[in-house]
C-alpha positions as CSV (number, residue, x, y, z in Angstrom):
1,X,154.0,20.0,5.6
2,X,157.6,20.0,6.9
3,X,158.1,21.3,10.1
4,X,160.1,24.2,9.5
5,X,156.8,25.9,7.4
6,X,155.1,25.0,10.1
7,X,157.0,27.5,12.4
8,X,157.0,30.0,9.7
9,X,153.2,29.9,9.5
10,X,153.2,30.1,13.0
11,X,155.2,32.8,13.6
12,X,153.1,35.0,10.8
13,X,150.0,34.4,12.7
14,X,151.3,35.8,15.7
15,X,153.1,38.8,13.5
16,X,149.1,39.0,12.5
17,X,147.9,38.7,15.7
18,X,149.8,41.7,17.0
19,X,149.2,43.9,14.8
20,X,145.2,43.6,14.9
21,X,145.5,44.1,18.9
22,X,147.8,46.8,18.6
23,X,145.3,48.5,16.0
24,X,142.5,47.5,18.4
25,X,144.0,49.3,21.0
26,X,144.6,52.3,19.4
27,X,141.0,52.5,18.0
28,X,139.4,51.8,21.6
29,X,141.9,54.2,22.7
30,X,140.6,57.3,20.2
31,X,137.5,56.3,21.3
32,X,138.0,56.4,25.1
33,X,139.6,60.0,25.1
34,X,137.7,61.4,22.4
35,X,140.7,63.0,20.2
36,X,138.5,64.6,17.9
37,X,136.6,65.6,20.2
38,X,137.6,69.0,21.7
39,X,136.5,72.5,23.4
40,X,137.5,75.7,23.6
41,X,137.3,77.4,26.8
42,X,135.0,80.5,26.8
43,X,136.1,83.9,28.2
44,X,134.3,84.6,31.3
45,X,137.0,86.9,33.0
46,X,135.0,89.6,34.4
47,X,131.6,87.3,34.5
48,X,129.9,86.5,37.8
49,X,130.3,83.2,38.7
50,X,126.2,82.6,37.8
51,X,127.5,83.8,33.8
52,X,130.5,81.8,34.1
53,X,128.5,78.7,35.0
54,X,126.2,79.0,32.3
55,X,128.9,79.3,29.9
56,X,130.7,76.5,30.9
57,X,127.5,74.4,30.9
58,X,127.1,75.5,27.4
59,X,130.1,74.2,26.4
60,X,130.5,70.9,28.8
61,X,132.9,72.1,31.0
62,X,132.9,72.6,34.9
63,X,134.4,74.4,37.3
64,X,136.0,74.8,40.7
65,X,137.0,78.0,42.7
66,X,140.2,77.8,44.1
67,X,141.7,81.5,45.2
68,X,140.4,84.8,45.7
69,X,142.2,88.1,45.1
70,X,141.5,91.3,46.3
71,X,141.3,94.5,44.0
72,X,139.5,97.8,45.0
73,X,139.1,98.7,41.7
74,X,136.9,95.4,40.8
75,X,133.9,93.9,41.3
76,X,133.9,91.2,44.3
77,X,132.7,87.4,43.1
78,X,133.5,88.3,39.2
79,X,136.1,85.9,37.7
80,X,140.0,87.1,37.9
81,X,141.9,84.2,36.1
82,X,140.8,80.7,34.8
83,X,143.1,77.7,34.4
84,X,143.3,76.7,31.3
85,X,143.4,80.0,29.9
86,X,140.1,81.3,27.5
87,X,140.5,79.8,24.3
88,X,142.7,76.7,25.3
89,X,141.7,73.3,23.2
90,X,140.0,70.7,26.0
91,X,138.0,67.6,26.7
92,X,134.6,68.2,27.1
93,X,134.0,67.3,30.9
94,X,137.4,68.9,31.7
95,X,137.5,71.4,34.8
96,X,138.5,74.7,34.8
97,X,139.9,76.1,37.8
98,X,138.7,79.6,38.7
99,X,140.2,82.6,40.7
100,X,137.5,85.2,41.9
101,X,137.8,88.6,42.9
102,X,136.9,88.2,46.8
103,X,134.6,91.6,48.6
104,X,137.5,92.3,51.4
105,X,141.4,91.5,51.3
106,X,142.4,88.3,53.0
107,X,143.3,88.4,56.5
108,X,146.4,86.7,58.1
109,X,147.1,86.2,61.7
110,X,149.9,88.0,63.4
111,X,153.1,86.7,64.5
112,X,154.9,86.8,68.3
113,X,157.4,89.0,67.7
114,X,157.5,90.8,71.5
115,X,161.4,90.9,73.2
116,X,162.5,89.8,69.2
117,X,165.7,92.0,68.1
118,X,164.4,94.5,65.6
119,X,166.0,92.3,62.5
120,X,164.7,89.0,63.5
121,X,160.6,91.0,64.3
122,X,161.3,93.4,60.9
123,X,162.1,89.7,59.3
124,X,159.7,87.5,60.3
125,X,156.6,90.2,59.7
126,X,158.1,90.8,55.6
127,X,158.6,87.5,55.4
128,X,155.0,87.0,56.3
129,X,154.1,89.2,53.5
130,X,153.8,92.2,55.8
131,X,155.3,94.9,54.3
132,X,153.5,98.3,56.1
133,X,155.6,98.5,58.7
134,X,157.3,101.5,60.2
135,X,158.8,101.8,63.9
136,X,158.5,104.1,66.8
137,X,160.7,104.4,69.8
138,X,159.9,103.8,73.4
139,X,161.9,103.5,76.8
140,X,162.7,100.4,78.1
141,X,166.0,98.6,79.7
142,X,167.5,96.8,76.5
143,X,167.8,98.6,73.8
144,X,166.6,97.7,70.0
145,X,164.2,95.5,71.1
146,X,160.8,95.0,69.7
147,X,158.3,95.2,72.8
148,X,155.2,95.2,70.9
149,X,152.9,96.0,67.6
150,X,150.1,98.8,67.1
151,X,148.0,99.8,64.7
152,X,148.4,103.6,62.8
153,X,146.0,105.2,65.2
154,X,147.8,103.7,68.5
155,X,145.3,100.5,69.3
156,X,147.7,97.7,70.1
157,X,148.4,94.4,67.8
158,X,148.3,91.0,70.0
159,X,150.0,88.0,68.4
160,X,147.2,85.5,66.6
161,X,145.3,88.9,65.5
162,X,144.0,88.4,61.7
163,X,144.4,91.3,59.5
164,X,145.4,92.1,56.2
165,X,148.8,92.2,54.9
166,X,148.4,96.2,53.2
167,X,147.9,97.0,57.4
168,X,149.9,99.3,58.0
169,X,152.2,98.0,61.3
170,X,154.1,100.4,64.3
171,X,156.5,98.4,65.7
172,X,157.4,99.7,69.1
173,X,161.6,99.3,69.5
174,X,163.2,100.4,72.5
175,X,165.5,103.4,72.2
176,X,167.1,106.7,74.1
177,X,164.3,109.1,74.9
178,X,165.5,112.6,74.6
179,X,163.3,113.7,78.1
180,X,162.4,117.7,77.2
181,X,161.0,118.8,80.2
182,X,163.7,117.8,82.2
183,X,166.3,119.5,79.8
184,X,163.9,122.8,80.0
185,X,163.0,122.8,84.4
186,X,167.1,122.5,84.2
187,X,167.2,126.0,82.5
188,X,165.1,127.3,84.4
189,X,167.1,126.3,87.3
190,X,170.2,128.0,86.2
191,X,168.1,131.0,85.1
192,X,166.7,131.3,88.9
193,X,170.3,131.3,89.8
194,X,171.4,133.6,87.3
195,X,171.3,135.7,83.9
196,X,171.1,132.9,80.9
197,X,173.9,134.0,78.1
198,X,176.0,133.3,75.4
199,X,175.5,133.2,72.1
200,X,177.1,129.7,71.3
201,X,175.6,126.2,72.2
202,X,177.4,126.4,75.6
203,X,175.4,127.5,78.7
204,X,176.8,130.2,80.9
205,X,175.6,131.1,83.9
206,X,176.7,134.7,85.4
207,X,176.1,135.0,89.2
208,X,172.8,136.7,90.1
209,X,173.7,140.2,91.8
210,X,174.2,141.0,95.4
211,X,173.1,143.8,97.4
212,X,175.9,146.3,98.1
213,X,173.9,147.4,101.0
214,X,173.8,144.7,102.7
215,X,176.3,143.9,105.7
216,X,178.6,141.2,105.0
217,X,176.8,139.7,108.8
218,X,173.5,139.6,106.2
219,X,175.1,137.1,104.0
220,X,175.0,134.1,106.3
């Protein structure tokens, strides 16, 4: 045997070599991840998690909770989404990540917002996910300034109180008070001094009469 068939022999057996690992690999492979061998994932929206766990079991899958959402209109702990969707093609084993319907909305805590300007408070709440909110003017030395939170029915909102985001929010801005009963013991000031007319927005006051009878010595 020369030794140039002697590399050609050689280099076949490796050629050989390769290709049974490579075929080895790919057979050890199929078996490791189980190509063939596959799941559908049941439909359990709407199930209680006790259903949903028995079909899952059924079917070799498992499951984790992950989120909750809130919806009046549907029944707390029942399942709201699943990741993979129903009838996605898995391995048996796989999880499937679960979003319930939760008994009360989430809560979230409230920010500082108190001597904010009214864009930066408005702002920061929306962005927050706080979108409830509506405003209500008080007095105060700076104006458009936010000076503090409150509930609908006038109970105040501290900062770090949880609640849920549908909440509806007062923010208290400072602003001109119109002051009525000033404006109104004014009138009656001028009426005391005289007769109230006019018929346009302009107040005129006619002098009260005098007493003719009197002596001019009984006006001082």
């Amino acid at each position: 045997m020369t030794k140039k068939t002697s590399i050609i022999k050689h280099l076949i057996l490796m050629v050989v070599v390769s290709i049974l690992i490579l075929l080895g690999t790919m057979w050890g492979l199929k078996i490791y991840t189980r190509h063939q061998d596959n799941v559908r994932v049941p439909n359990i929206i709407g199930k209680s998690l006790s259903e949903a766990y028995s079909l899952l079991e059924g079917t070799n899958l498992r499951y984790e909770v992950v989120d909750s959402l809130y919806d009046k209109n549907c029944r707390p702990g029942t399942i709201a989404e699943l990741i993979p969707a129903a009838g996605a093609s898995v391995k048996p084993g796989r999880i499937i990540f679960l979003k319930t319907y939760a008994s009360s909305p989430m809560r979230y805590s409230v920010p500082y917002v108190k001597d904010m300007s009214v864009r930066q408070a408005r702002a920061l709440l929306r962005g927050l996910g706080f979108e409830n909110i509506t405003e209500r003017i008080v007095p105060g030395e700076h104006l458009e300034l936010c000076v503090g939170l409150e509930l609908k029915d006038g109970r105040p909102i501290e900062a770090g109180t949880m609640i849920a985001k549908e909440t509806p929010i007062v923010m208290l801005i400072t602003g001109v008070v119109r002051d009525t009963l000033s404006t109104r013991d004014l009138i009656e000031d001028y009426e005391y001094m005289g007769e109230l007319s006019g018929t346009d927005s302009t107040v005129r006051v006619k002098p009260a009469k005098r007493d003719t009878t009197d002596t001019p010595d009984d006006w001082w």
